[in-house]
C-alpha positions in Angstrom: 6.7 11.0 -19.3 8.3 12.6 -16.4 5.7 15.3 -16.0 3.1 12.7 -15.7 5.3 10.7 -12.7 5.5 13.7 -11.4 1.8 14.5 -11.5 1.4 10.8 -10.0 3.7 11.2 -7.3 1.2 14.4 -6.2 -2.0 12.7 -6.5 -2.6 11.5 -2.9 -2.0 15.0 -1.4 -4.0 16.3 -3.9 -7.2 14.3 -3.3 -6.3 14.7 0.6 -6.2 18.4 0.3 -9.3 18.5 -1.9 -11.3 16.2 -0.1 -10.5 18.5 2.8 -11.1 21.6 1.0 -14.5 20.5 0.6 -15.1 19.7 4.3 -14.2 23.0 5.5 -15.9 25.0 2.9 -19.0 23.3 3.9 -18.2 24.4 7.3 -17.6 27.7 6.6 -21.1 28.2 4.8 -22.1 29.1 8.6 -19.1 30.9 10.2 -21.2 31.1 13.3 -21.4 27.3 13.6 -17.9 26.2 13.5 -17.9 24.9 17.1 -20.8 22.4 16.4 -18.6 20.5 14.0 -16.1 19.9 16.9 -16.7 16.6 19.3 -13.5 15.2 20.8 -15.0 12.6 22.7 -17.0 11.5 19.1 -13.4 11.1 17.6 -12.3 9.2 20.2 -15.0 7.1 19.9 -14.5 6.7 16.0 -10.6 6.6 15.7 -10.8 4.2 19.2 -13.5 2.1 18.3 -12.6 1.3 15.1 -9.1 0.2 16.5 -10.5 -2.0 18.9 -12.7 -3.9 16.8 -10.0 -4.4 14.1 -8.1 -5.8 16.7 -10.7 -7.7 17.8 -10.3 -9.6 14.3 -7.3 -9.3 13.1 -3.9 -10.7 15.0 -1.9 -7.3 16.5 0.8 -7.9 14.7 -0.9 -7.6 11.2 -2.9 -4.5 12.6 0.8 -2.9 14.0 2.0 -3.0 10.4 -0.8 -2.3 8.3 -0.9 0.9 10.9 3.0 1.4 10.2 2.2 1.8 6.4 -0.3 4.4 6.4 2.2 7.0 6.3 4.0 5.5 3.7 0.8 5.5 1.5 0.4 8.8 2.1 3.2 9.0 -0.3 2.7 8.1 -3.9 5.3 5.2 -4.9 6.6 4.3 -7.9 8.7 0.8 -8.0 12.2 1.2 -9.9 13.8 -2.0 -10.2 16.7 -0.2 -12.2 19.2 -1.2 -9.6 18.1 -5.0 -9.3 18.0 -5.4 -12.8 21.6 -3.9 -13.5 22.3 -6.9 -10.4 21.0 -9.3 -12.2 22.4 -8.6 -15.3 26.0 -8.6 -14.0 25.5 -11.9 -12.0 23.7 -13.7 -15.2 27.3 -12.7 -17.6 29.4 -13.8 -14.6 27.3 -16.5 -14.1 26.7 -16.8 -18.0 30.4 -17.5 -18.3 31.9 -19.5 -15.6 32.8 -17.0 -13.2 30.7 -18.6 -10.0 32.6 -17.7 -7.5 33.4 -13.9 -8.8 29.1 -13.7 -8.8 28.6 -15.1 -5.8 30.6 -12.1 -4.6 28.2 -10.1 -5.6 25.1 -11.3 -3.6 25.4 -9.6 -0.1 24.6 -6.0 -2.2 21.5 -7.5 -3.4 18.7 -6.1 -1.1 15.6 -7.2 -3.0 13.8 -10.5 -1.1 12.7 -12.3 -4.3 16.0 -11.5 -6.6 18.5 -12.6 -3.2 16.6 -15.9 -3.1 16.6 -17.0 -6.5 20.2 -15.9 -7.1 21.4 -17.7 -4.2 19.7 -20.7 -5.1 21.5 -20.9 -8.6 24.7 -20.3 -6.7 23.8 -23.2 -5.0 23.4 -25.3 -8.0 19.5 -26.1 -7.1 17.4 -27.6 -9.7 15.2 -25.5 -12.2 11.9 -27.3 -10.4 13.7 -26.4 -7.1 13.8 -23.0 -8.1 10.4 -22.7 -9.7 8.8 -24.5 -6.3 11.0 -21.6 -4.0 9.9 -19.0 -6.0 6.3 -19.9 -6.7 6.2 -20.6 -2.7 7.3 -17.0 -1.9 4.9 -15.2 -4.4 2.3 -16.9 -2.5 3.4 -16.1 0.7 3.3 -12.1 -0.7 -0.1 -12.5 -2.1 -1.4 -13.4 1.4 0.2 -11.0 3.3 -0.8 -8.2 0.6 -4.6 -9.7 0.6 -4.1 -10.0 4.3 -3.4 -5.6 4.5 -5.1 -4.7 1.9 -8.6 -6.3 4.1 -7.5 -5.2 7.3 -7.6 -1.3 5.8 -11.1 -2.3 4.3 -12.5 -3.7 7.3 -11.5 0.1 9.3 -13.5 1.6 6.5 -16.1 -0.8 7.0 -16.4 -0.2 11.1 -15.7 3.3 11.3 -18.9 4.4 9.9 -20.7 2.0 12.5 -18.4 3.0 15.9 -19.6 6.8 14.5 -23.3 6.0 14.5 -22.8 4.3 18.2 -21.5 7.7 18.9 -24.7 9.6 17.8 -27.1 7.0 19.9 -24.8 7.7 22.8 -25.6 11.2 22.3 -29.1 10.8 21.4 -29.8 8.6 24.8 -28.3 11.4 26.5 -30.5 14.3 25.0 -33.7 12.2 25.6 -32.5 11.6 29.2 -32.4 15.4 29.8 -35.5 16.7 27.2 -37.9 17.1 30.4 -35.8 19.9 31.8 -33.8 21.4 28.2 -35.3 24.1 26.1 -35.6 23.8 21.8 -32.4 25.4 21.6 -30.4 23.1 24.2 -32.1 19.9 22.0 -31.2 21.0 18.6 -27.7 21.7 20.0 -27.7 18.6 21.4 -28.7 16.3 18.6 -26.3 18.3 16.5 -23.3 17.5 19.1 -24.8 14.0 18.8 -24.8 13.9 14.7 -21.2 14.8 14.2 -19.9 11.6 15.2 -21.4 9.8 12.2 -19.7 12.4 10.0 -16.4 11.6 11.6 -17.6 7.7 10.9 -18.2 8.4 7.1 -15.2 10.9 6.5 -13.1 8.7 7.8 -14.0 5.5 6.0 -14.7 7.5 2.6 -12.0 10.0 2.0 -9.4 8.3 4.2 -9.5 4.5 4.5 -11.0 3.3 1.7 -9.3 5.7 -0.7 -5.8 4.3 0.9 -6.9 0.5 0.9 -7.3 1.1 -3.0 -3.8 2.6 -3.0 -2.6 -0.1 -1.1 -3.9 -2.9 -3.3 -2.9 -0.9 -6.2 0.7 -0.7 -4.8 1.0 -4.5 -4.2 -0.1 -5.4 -7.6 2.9 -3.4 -8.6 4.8 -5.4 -6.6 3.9 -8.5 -7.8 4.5 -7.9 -11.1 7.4 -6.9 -10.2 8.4 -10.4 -8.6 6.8 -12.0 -11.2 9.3 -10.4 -13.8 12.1 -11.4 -12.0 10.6 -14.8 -11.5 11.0 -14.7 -15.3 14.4 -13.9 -15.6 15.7 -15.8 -12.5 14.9 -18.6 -14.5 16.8 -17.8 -17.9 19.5 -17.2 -15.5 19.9 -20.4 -14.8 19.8 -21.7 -17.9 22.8 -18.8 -18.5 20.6 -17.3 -21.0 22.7 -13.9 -22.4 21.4 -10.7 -20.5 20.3 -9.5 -24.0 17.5 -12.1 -24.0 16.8 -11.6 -20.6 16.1 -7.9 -21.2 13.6 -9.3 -24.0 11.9 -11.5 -21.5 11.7 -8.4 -19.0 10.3 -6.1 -21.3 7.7 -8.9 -22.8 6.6 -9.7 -19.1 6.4 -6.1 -17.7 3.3 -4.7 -19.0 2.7 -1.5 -17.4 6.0 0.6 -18.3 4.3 4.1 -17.1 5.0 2.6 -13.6 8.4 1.9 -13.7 11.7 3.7 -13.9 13.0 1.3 -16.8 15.1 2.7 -19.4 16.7 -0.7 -21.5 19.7 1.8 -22.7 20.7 1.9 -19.1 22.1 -1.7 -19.3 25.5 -1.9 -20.7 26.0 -5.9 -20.6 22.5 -6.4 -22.1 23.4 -4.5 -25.1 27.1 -5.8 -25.5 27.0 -9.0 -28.2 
């Protein structure tokens, strides 16, 4: 099991470095050539076009952290909840058995959004419908945002392709502007200057941006099942269910174990009777 997390964790620098790999021994098939694949001003024109028209769409803001999380994806991610569940646990036997205030002590070291809220509202003494309309309002709120990132990186896959064909035309309207006085040799090196740019367009939308926009999705699903997990058990807090049923509940409602650091033997109070 480990080797395989392991093997997981490695994944995205594999594919990077393969994907890469690739690239350059294509290059290399014609030593002589290397400095055709090279067009700075056809990056620009890729990398900067692409930005523009994203933000053209999409509010800064969103664009800013969708940009912020790209080297974070770069990075394969697990979630381990081990921490918020051995939280919960200790708040729903305190809780479980009277002890309010001695729980409520325990809230500032929670960290995780969705477990903090729910918690806090039981402290409170909020209704179970209360609790059910906070929590199914802030899982809704993350499905948004996540649908909101997740198209944001499709849409730069989708434009980058197009800003590097805009490149080549640029190119191409320059050649033609110069054939009268340019040899066969200055024109071929010319359209091949030109032609680079849509390789920068398709490399970058097909082993960078669409690869990470799956990741991306793929990591917010994660997510959400984890909130929707503790969704479940937030609510047999409440009705100070005993952490050994809750464990139940979490292990019936958490259907992808391989993804998770979760190890029920590592929870004392849920295995005390």
């Amino acid at each position: 099991m480990k080797r395989t997390l392991k093997g997981l964790r490695q994944s995205t620098t594999v594919g990077l470095c393969s994907g890469l790999l690739l690239i350059i021994s294509m290059i290399l098939l014609v030593p002589e050539h290397i400095g055709a694949f090279i067009n700075i001003p056809g990056l620009f024109v890729v990398l900067g076009g692409t930005l523009a028209a994203t933000l053209v769409s999409r509010p800064m803001k969103e664009v800013v952290r969708i940009l912020r999380q790209i080297p974070m994806l770069l990075e394969d991610h697990s979630p381990n909840v081990a921490t918020e569940i051995q939280q919960l646990f200790n708040f729903a036997e305190l809780y479980r058995l009277g002890k309010l205030r001695i729980a409520e002590g325990q809230l500032p070291a929670i960290k995780h959004p969705v477990l903090f809220t729910g918690l806090r509202h039981i402290v409170d003494g909020g209704s179970r419908d209360e609790l059910i309309k906070l929590l199914r309002h802030r899982m809704h709120n993350q499905r948004q945002r996540a649908e909101s990132d997740v198209n944001i990186m499709r849409t730069m896959a989708v434009f980058a392709p197009a800003f590097g064909m805009m490149g080549t035309l640029f190119g191409l309207i320059h050649m033609l502007h110069g054939i009268g006085s340019s040899g066969i040799s200055e024109i071929g090196t010319a359209m091949a200057f030109a032609m680079i740019t849509t390789l920068y367009g398709i490399v970058a939308a097909n082993l960078i941006l669409k690869p990470l926009a799956m990741k991306l999705e793929r990591r917010q699903q994660l997510e959400f099942a984890v909130n929707h997990m503790l969704c479940e058990a937030l609510l047999m807090v409440q009705e100070r269910r005993h952490p050994a049923l809750i464990l139940d509940a979490i292990k019936f409602f958490w259907t992808q174990p391989e993804d998770i650091s979760f190890n029920e033997n590592d929870y004392s109070l849920a295995r005390a009777a």
